[in-house]
DSSP file (Angstrom, degrees, kcal/mol; ACC not computed):
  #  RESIDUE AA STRUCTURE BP1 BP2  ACC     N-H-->O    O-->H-N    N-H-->O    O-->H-N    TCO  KAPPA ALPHA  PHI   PSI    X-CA   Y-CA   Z-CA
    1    1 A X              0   0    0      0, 0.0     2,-0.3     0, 0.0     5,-0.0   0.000 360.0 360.0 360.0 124.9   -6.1  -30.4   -3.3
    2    2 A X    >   -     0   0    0    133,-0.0     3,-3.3     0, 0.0     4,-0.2  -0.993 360.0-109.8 -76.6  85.1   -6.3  -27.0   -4.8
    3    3 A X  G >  S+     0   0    0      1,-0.3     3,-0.9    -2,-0.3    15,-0.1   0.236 119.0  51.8 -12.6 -52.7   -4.5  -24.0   -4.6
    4    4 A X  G 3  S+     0   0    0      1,-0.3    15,-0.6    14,-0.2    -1,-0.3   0.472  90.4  77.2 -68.8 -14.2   -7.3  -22.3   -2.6
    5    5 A X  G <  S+     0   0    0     -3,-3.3     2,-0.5    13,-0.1    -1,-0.3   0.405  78.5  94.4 -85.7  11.3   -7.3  -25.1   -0.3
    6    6 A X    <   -     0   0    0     -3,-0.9    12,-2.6    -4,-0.2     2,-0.5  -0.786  57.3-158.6-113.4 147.8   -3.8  -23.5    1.5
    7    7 A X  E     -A   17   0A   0     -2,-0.5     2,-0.3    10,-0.2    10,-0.3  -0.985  20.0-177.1-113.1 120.1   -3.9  -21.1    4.7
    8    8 A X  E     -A   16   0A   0      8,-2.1     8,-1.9    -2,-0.5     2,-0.3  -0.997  28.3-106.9-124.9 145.0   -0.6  -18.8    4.9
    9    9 A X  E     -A   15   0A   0     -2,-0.3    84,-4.1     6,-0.2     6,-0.2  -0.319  27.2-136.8 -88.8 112.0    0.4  -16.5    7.5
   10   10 A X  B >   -B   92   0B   0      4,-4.1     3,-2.4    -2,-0.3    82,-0.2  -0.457  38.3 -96.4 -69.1 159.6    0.2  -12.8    6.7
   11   11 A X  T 3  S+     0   0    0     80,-0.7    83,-0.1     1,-0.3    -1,-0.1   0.416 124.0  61.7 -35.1 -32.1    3.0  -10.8    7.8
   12   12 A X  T 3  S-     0   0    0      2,-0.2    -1,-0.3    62,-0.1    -2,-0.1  -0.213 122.1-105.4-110.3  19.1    1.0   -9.6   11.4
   13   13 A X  S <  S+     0   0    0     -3,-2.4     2,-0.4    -4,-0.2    -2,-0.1   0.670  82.3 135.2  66.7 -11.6    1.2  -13.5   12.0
   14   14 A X        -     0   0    0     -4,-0.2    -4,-4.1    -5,-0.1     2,-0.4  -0.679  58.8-111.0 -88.1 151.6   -2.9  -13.8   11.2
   15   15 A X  E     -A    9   0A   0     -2,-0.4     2,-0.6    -6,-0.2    -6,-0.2  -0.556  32.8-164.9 -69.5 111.7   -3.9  -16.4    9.1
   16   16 A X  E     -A    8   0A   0     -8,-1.9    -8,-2.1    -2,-0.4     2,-0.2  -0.945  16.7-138.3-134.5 138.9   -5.4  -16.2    5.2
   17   17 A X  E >   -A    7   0A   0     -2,-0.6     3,-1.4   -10,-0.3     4,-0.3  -0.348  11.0-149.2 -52.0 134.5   -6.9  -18.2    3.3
   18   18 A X  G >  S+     0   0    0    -12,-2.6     3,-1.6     1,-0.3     4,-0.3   0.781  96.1  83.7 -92.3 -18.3   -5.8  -18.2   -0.2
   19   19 A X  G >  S+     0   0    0    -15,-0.6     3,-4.9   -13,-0.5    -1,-0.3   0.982  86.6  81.6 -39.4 -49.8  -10.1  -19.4   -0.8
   20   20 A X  G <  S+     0   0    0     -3,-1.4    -1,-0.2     1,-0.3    -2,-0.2   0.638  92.4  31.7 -28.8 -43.4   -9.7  -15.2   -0.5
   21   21 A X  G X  S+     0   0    0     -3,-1.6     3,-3.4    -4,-0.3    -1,-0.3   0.076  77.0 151.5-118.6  20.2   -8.7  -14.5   -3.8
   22   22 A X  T <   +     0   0    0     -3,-4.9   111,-0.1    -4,-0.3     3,-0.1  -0.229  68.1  36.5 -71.7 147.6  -10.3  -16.9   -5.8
   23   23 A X  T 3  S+     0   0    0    109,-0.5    -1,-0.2     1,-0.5   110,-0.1   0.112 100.6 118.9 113.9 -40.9  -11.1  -15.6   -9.6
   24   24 A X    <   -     0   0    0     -3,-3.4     2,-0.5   108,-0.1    -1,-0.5  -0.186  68.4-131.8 -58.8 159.5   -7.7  -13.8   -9.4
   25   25 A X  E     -c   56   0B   0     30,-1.9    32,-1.1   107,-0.1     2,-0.4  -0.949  36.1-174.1-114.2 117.4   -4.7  -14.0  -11.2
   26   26 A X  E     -c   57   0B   0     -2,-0.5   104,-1.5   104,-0.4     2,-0.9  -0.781  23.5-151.6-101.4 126.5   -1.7  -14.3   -8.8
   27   27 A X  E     -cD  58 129B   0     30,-1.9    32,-1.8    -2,-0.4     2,-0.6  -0.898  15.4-146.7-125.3 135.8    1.9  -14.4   -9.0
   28   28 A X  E     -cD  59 128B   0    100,-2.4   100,-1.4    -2,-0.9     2,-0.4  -0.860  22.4-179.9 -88.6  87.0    3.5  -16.2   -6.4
   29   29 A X  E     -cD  60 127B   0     30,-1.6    32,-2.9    -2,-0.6     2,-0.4  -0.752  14.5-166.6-126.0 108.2    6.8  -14.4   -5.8
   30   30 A X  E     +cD  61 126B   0     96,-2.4    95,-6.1    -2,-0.4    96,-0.5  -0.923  38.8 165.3-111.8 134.8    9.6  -15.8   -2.7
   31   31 A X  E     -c   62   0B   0     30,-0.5    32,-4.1    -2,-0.4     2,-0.3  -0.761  32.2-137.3-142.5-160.6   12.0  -12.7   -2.4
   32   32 A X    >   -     0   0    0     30,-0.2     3,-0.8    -2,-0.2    38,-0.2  -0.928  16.0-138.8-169.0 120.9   14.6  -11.0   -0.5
   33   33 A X  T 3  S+     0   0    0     -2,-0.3    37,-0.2     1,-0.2    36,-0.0   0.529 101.2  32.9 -66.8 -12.7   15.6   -7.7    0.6
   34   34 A X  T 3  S+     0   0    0     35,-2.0     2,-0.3     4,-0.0    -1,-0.2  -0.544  89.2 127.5-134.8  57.3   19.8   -7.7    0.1
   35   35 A X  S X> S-     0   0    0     -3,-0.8     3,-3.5    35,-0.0     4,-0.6  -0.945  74.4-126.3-142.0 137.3   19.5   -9.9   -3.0
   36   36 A X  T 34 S+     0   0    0      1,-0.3     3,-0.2    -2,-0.3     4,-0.1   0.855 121.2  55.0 -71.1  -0.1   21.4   -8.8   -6.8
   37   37 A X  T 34 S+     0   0    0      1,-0.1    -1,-0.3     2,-0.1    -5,-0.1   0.281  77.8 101.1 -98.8  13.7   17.3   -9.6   -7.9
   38   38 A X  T X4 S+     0   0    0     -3,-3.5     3,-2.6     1,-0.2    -1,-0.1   0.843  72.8  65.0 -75.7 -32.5   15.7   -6.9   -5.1
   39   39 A X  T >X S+     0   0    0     -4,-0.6     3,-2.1     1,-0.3     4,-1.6   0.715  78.7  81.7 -56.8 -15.1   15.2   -4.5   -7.8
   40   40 A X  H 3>  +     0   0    0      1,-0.3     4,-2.3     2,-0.2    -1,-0.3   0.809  65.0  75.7 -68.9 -18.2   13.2   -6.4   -9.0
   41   41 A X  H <4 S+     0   0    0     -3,-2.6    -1,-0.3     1,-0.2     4,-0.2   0.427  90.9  66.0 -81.3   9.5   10.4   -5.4   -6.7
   42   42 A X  H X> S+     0   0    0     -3,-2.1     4,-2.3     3,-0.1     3,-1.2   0.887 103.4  44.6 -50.4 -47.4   10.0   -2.1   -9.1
   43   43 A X  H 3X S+     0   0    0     -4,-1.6     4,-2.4     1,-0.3     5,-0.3   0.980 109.5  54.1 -63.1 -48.5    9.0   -4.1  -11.8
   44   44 A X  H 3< S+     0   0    0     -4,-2.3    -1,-0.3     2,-0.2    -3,-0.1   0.517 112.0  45.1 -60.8 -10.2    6.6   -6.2   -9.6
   45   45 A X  H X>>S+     0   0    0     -3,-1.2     4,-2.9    -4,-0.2     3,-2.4   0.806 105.3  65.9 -91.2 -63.1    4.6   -2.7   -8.2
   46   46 A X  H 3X5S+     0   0    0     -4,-2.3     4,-4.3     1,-0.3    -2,-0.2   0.874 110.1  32.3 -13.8 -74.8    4.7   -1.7  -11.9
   47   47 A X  H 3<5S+     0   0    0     -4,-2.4     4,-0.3     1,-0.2    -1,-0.3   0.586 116.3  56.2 -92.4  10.7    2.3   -4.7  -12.6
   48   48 A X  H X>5S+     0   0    0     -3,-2.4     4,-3.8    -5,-0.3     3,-1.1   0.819 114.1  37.6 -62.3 -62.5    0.7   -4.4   -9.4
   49   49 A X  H 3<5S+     0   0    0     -4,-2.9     4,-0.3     1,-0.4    -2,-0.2   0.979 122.4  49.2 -67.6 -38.3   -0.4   -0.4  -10.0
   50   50 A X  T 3<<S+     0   0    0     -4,-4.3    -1,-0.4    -5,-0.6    -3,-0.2   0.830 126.9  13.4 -91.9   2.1   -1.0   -1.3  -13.7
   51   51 A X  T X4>S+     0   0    0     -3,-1.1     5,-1.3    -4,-0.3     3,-1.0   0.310  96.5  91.0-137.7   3.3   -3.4   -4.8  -13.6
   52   52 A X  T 3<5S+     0   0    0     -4,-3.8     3,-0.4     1,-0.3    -3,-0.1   0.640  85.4  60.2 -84.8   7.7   -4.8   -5.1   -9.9
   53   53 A X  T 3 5S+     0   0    0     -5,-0.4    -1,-0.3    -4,-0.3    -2,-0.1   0.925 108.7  41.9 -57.6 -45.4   -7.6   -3.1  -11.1
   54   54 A X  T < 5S-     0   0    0     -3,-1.0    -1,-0.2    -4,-0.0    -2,-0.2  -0.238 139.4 -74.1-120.4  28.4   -8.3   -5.9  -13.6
   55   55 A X  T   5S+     0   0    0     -3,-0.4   -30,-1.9     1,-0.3     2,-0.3   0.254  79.7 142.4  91.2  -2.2   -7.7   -8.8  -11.2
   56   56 A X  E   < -c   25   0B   0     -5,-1.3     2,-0.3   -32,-0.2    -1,-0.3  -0.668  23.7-171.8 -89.0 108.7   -3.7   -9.2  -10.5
   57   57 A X  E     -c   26   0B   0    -32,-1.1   -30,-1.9    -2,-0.3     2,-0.3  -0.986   9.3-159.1-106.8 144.0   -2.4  -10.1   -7.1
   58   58 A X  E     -c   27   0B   0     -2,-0.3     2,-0.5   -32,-0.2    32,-0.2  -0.803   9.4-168.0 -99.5 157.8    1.0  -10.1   -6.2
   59   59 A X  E     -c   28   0B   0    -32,-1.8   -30,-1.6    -2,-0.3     2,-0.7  -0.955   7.9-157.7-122.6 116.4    2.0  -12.2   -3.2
   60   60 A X  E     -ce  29  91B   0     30,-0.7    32,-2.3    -2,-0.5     2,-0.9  -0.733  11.2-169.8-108.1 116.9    5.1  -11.9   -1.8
   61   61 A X  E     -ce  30  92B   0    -32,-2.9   -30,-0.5    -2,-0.7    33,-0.1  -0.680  11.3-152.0-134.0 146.0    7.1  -14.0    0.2
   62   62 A X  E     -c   31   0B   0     -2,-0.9    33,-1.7    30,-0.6     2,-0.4  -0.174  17.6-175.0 -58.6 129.3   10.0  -13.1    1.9
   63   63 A X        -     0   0    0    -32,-4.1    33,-0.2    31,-0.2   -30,-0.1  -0.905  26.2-170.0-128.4 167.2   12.7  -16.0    2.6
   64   64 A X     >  +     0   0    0     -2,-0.4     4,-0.6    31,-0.2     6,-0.4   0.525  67.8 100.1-125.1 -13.5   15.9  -15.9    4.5
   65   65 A X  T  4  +     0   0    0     30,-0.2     2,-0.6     2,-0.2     3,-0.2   0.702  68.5  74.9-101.3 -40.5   17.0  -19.7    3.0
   66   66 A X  T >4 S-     0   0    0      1,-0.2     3,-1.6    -3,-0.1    -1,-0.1  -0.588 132.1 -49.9 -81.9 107.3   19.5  -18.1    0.1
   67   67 A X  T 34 S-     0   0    0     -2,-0.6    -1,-0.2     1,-0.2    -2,-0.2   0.779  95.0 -70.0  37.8  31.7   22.4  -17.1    2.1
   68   68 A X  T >< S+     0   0    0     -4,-0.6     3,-0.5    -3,-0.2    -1,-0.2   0.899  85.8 152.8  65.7  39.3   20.5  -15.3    4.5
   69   69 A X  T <   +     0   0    0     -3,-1.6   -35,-2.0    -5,-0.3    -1,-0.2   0.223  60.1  57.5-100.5  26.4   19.6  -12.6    2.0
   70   70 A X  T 3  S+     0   0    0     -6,-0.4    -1,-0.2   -38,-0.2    -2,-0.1  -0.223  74.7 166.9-155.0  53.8   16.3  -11.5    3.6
   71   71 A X    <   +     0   0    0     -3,-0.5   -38,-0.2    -7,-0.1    -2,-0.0   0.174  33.3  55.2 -53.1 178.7   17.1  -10.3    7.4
   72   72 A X  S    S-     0   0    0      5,-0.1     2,-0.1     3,-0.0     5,-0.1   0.110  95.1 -64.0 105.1 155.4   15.1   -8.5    9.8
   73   73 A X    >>  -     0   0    0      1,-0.1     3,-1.3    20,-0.0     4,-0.8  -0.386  56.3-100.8 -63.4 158.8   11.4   -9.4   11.1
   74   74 A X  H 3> S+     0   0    0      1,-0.3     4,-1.8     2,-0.2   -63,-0.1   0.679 128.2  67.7 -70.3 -14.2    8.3   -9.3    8.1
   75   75 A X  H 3> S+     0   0    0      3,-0.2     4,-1.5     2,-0.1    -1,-0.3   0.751 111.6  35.9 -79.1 -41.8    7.5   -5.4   10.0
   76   76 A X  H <> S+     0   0    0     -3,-1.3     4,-0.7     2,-0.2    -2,-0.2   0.547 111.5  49.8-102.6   5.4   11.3   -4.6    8.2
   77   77 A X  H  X S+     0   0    0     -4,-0.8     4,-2.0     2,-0.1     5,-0.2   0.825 117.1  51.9 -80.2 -40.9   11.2   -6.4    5.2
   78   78 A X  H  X S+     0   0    0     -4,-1.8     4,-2.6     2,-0.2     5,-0.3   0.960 114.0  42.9 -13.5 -79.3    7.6   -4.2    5.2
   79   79 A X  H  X S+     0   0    0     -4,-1.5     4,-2.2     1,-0.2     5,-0.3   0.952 114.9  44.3 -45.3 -67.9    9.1   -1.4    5.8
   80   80 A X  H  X S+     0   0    0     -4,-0.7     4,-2.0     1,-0.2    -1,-0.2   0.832 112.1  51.9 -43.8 -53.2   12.2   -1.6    3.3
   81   81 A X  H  < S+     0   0    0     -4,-2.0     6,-1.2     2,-0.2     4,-0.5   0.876 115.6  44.4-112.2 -56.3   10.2   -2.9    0.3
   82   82 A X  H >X S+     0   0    0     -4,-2.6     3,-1.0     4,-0.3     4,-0.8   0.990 118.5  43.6 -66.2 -64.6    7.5    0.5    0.9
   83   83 A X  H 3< S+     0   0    0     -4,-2.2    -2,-0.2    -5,-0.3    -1,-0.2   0.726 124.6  34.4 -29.3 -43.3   10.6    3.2    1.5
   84   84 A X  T 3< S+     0   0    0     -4,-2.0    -1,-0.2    -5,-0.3    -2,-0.2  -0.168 138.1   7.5-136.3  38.8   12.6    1.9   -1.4
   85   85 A X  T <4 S-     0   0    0     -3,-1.0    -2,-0.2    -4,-0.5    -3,-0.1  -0.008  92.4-118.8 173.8  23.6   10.4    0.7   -4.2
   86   86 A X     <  -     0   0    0     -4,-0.8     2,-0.3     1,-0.1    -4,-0.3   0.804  36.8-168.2  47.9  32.9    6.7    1.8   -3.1
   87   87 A X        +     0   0    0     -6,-1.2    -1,-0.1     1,-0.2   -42,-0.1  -0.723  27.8 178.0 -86.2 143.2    5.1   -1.3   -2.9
   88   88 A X        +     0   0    0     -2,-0.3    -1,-0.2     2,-0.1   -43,-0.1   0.771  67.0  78.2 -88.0 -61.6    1.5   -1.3   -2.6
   89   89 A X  S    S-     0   0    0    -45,-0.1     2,-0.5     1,-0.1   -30,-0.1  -0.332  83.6-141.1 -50.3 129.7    1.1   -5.5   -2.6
   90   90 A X        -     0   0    0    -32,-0.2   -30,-0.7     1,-0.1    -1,-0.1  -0.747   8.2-117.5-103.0 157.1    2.1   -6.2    0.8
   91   91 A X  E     - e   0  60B   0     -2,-0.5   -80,-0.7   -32,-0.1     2,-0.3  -0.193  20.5-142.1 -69.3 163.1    4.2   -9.3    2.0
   92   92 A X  E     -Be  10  61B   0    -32,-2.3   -30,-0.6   -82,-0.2   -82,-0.2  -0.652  46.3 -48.1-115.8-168.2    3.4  -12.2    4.3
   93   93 A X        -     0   0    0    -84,-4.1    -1,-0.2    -2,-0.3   -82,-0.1   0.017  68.7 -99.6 -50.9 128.6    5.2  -14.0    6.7
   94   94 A X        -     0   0    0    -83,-0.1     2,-0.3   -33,-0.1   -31,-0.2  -0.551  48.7-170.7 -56.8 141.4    8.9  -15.3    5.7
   95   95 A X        -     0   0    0    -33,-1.7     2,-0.4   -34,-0.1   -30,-0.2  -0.981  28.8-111.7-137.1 143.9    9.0  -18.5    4.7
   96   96 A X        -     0   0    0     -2,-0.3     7,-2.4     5,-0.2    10,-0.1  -0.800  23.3-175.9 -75.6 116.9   11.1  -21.6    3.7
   97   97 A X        +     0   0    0     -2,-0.4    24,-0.4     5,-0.3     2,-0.3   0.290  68.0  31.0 -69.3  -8.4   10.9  -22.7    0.1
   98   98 A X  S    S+     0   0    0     22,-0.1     3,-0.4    23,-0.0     5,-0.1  -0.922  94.7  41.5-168.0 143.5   12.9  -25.7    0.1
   99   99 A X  S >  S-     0   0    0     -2,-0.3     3,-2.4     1,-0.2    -3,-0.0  -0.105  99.8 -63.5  95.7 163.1   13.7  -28.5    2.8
  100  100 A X  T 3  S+     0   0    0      1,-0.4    -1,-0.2     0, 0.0    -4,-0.0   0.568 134.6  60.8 -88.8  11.3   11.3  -30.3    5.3
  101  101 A X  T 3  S+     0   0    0     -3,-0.4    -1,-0.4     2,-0.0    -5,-0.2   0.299  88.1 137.1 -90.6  -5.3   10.5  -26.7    7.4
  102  102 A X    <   -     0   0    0     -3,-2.4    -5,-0.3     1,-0.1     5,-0.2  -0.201  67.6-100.3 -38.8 112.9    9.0  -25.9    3.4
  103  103 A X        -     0   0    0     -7,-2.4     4,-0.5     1,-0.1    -1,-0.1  -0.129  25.5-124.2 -38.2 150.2    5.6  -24.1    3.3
  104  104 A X  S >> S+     0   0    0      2,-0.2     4,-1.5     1,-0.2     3,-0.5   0.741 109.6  49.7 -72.0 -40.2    3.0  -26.5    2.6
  105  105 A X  H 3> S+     0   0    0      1,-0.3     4,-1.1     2,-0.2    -1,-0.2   0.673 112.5  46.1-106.6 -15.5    1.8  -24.3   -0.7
  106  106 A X  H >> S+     0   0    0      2,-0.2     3,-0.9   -10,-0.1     4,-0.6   0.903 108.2  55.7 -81.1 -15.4    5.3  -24.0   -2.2
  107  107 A X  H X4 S+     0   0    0     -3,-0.5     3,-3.6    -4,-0.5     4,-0.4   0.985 114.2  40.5 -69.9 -63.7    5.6  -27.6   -1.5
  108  108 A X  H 3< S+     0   0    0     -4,-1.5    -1,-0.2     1,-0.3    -2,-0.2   0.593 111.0  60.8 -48.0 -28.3    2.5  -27.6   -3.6
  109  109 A X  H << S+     0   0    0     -4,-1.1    -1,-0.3    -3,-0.9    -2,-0.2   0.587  97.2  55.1 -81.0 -19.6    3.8  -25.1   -6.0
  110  110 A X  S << S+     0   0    0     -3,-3.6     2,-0.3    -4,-0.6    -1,-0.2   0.374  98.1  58.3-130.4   9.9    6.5  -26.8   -7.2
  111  111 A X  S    S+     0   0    0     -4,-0.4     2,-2.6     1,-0.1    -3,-0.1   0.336 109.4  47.3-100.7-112.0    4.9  -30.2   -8.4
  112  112 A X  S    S+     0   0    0     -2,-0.3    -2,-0.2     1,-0.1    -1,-0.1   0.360 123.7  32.6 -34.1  32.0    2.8  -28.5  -10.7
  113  113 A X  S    S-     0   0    0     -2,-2.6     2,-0.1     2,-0.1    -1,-0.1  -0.146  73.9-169.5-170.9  82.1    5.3  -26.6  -11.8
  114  114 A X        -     0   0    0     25,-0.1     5,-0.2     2,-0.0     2,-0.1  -0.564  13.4-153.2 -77.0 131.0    9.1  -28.0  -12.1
  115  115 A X  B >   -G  118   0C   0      3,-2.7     3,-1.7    -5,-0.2     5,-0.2  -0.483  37.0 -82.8 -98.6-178.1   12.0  -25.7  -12.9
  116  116 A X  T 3  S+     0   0    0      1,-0.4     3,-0.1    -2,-0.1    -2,-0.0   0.771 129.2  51.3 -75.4 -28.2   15.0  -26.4  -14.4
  117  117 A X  T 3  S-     0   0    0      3,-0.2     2,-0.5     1,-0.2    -1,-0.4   0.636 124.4 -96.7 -58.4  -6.5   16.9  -27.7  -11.6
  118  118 A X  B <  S-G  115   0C   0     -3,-1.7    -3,-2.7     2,-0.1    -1,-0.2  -0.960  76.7 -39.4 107.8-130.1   13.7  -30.3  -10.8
  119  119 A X  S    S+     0   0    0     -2,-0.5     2,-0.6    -5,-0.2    -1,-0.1   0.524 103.2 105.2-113.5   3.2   11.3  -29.0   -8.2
  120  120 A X  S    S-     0   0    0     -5,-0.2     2,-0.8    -3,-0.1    -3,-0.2  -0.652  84.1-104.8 -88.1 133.4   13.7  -27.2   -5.3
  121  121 A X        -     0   0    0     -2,-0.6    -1,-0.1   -24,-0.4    -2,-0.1  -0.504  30.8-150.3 -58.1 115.5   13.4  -23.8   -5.6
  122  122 A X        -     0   0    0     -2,-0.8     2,-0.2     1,-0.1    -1,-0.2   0.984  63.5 -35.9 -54.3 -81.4   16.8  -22.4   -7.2
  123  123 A X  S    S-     0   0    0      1,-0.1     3,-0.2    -3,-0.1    -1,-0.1  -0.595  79.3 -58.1-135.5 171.6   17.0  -18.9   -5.8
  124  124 A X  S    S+     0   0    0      1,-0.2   -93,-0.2    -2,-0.2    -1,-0.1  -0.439 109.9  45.7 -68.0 160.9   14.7  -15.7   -4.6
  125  125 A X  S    S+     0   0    0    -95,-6.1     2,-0.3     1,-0.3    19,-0.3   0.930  71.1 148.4  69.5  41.6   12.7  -14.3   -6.9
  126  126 A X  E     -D   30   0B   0    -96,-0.5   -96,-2.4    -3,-0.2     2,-0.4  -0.888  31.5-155.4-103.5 157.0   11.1  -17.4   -8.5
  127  127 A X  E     -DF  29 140B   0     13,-2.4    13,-1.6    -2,-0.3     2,-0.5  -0.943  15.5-161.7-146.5 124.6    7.8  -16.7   -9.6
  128  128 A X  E     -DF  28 139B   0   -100,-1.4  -100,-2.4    -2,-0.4     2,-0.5  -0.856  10.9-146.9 -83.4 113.7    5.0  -18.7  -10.2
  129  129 A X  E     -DF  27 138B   0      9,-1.1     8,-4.9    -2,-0.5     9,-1.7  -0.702  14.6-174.3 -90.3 112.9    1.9  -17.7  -12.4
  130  130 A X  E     - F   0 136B   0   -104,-1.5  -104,-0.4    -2,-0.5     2,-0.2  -0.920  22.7-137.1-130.4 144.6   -2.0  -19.1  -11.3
  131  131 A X    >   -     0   0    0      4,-0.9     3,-2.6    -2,-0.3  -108,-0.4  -0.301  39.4 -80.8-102.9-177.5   -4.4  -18.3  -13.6
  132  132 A X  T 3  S+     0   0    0      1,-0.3  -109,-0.5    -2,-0.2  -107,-0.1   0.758 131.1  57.8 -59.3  -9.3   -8.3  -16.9  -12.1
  133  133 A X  T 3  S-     0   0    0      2,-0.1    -1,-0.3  -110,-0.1     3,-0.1   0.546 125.1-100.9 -97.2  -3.4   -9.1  -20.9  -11.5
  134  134 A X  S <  S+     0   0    0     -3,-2.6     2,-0.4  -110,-0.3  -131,-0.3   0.480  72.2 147.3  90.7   6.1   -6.2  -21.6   -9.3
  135  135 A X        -     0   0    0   -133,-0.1    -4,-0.9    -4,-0.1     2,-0.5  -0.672  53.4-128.9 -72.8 142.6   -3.9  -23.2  -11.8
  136  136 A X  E     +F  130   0B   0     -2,-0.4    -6,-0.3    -6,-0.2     3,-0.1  -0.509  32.7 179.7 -74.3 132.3   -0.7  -22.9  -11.6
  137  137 A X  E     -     0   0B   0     -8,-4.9     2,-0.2    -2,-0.5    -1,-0.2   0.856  58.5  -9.1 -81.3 -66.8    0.5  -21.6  -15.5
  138  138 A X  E     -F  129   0B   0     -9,-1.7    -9,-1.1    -3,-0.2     2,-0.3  -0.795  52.2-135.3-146.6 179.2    3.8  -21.3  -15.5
  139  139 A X  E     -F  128   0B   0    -11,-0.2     2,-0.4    -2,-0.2   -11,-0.3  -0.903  28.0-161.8-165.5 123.1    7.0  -21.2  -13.4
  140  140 A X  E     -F  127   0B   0    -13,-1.6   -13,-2.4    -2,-0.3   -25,-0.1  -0.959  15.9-114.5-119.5 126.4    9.6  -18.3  -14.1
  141  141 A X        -     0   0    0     -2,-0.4     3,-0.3   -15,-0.2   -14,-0.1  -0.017  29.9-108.9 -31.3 151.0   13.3  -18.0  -13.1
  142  142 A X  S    S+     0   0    0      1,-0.2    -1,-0.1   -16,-0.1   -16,-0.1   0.899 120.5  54.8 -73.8 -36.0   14.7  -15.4  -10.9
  143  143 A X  S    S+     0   0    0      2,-0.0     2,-0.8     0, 0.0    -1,-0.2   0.711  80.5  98.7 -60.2 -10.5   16.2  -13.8  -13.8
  144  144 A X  S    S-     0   0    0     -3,-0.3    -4,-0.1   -19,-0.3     2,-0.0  -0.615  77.0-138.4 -81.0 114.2   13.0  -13.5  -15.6
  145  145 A X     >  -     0   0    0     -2,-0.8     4,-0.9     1,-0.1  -105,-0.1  -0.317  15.2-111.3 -72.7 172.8   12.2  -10.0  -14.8
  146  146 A X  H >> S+     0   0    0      1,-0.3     3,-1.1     2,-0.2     4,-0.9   0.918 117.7  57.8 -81.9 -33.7    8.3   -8.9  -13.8
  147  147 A X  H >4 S+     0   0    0      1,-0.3     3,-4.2     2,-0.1    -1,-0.3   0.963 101.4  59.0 -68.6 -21.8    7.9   -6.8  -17.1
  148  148 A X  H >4 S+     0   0    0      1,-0.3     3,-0.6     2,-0.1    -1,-0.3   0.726 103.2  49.7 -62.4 -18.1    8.7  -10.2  -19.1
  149  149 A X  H XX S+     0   0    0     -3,-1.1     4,-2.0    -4,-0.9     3,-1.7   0.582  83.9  95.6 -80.9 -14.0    5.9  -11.9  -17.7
  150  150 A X  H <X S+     0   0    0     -3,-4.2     4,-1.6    -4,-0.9    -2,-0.1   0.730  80.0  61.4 -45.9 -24.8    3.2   -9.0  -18.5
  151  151 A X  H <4 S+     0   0    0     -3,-0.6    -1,-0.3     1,-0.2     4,-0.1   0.701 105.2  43.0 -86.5 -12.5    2.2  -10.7  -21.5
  152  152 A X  H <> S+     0   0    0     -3,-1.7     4,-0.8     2,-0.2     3,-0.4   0.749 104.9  58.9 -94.5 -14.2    1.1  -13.7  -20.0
  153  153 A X  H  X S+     0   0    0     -4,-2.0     4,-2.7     1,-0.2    -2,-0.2   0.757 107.9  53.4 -92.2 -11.3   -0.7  -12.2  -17.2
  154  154 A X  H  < S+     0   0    0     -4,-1.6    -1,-0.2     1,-0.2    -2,-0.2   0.629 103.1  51.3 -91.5  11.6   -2.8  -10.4  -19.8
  155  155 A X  H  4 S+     0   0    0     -3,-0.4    -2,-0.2    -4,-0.1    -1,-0.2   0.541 107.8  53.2 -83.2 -34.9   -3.6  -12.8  -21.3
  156  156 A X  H  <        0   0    0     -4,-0.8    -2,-0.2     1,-0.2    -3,-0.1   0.948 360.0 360.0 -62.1 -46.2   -4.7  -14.3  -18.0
  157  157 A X     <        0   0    0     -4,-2.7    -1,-0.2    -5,-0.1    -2,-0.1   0.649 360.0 360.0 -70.4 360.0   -6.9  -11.4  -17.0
């Protein structure tokens, strides 16, 4: 099993295949719209606008599982996240990181990559780095902001 081998539900409830973006480099982003880390989707259009020329996707998904910090249907996390930080990368479906409802590809995400707590997703705005072959690189904190990570995903591209 392979990254590319996971189907997740875009935001309009259709299905993609993650086979889509093989060759990319992706960071795997679970976030939240009333969360002290929401600013953080500046940074993360920042290295959308400046490297998805050169292969860089962001995927974002929205999760409600920390203290309910990501209300509303995926058409108003949409909305909020384009009004109040211009994002380009669009979101998919909310999802559960943690727990037996977990998506099947964070499930996946988070043996090949252990954070410090072990393998449960801490908080929003952990972010996982897969390099253009579908491996997963590296595994960032929610405090690790997007620009600190630039240098490894140029290095990726």
């Amino acid at each position: 099993m392979n990254i590319y081998d996971f189907t997740v539900k875009k935001r309009n409830g259709e299905d993609f295949s993650l086979s889509n973006l093989k060759g990319k480099v992706m960071l795997i982003v679970n976030t939240a719209t009333r969360c002290g880390f929401t600013p953080q989707y500046e940074g993360l259009e920042e290295l959308y606008e400046k490297y998805n020329s050169e292969g860089l996707e962001i995927l974002d998904f929205p999760c409600n599982q920390f203290m309910h910090q990501a209300p509303g249907s995926d058409q108003d996390i949409h909305e909020f996240c384009t009004l109040n930080y211009n994002t380009q990368f669009d979101q998919f479906a909310k999802i559960k990181v943690n727990g037996k409802d977990e998506e099947p590809l964070y499930k996946y995400l988070k043996q090949q990559k252990h954070g410090v707590m072990g393998t449960n997703i801490k908080w929003n705005f952990t972010k996982f780095l897969v390099d253009r072959e579908g491996n997963v690189v590296n595994r960032y904190a929610p405090t690790t902001e997007p620009k600190t990570i630039e240098k490894d995903i140029k290095n990726l591209l």
